[in-house]
N, C-alpha and C positions, 0 to 999 in steps of 0.2 A: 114190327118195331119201326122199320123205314116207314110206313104210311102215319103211325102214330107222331113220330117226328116231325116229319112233313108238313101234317096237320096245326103240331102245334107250335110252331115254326111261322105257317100262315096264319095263324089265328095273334101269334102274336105280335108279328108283322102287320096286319090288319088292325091290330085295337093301338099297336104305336101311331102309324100311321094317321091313323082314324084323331091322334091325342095331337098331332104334331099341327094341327090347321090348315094345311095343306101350303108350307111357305114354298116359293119358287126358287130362292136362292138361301142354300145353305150360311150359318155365320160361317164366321173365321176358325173360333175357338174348337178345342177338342174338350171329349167328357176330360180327359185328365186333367187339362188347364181350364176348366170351367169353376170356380169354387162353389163347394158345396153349401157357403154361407149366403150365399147372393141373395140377396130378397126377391123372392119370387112370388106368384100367385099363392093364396092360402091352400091351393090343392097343393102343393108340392111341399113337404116340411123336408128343412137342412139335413133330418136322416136320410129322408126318402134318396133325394139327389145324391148324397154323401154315396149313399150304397149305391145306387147307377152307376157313377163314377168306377165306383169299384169294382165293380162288374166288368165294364167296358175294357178300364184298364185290362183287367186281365184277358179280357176276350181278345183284343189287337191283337198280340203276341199270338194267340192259342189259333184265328183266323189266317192270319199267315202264315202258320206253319203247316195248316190244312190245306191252303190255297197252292202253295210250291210244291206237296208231297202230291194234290190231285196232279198236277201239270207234268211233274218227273214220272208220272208213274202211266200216265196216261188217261186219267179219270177224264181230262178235259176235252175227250170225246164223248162223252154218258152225257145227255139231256139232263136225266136226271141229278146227277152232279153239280153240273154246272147251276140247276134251278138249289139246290139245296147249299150251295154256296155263296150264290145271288140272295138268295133268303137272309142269311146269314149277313152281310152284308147289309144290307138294306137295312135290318134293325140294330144294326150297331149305327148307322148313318140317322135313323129317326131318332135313335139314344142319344145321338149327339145333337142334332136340331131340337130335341124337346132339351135339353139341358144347356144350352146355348145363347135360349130366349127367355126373359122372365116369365111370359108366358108360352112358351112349345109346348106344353102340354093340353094347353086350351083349356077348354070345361071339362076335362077328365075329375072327374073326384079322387078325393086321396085315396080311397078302400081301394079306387081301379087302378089306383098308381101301385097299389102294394100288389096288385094281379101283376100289373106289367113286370115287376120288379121279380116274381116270383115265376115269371116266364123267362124273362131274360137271365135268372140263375140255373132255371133247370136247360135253357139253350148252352148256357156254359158248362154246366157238369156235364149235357152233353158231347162236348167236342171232343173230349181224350178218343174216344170212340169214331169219332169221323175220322181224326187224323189218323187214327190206327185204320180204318176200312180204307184212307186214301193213299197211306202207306205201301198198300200190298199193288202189283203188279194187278191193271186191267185187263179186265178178260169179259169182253160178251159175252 
């Protein structure tokens, strides 16, 4: 289950990333203050965004409360922890620079924006489940 995650975690990190054009400096804006009506590239329709948004929204909240229960409990000495919440991280930070830019998505096509979209919900239905494993007392 941990490598299945992991994987697609990176894989979904890698195809944001891959969509994002590689800018150097982040915008200003967050997904939540980005509107979902902004005209953007024809890859990206006002749903597509709308739903990222909403996504994200709820990931912030659900990221930091996985990120304080790793640190109180001790996760923030596991490698791997610390990589699986870096993951985490990083694609809520690409969610937010492809939503940012009328183009952050680049030449991604829509079908692949519905992938991203459907990685980035399953990374969130994932988290109840991290914050629960980051919950419990660390142990080698």
């Amino acid at each position: 289950m941990k490598k299945l995650l992991v994987l697609m975690m990176a894989l979904a990190m890698t195809l944001s990333l891959a969509a994002c054009g590689g800018n150097a400096e982040p915008p200003a804006s967050t997904p939540e203050s980005t509107p979902a009506t902004a005209e953007r590239k024809d890859n990206v329709t006002p749903e597509q965004a709308a739903a990222i948004v909403d996504i994200m929204a709820k990931m912030g909240p659900l990221y930091e409360e996985a990120a304080a229960a790793a640190t109180a409990n001790g996760w923030d000495q596991d490698e791997l922890a610390v990589q699986e919440l870096n993951a985490v991280y990083a694609i809520m930070d690409s969610a937010r620079v492809g939503l940012g830019e009328l183009d952050g998505y680049g030449d991604t096509s829509t079908e692949d924006i519905d992938t991203v979209i459907g990685q980035y919900q399953a990374m969130l239905d994932e988290m109840p489940n991290i914050i629960a494993k980051y919950s419990e007392p660390y142990g080698n």
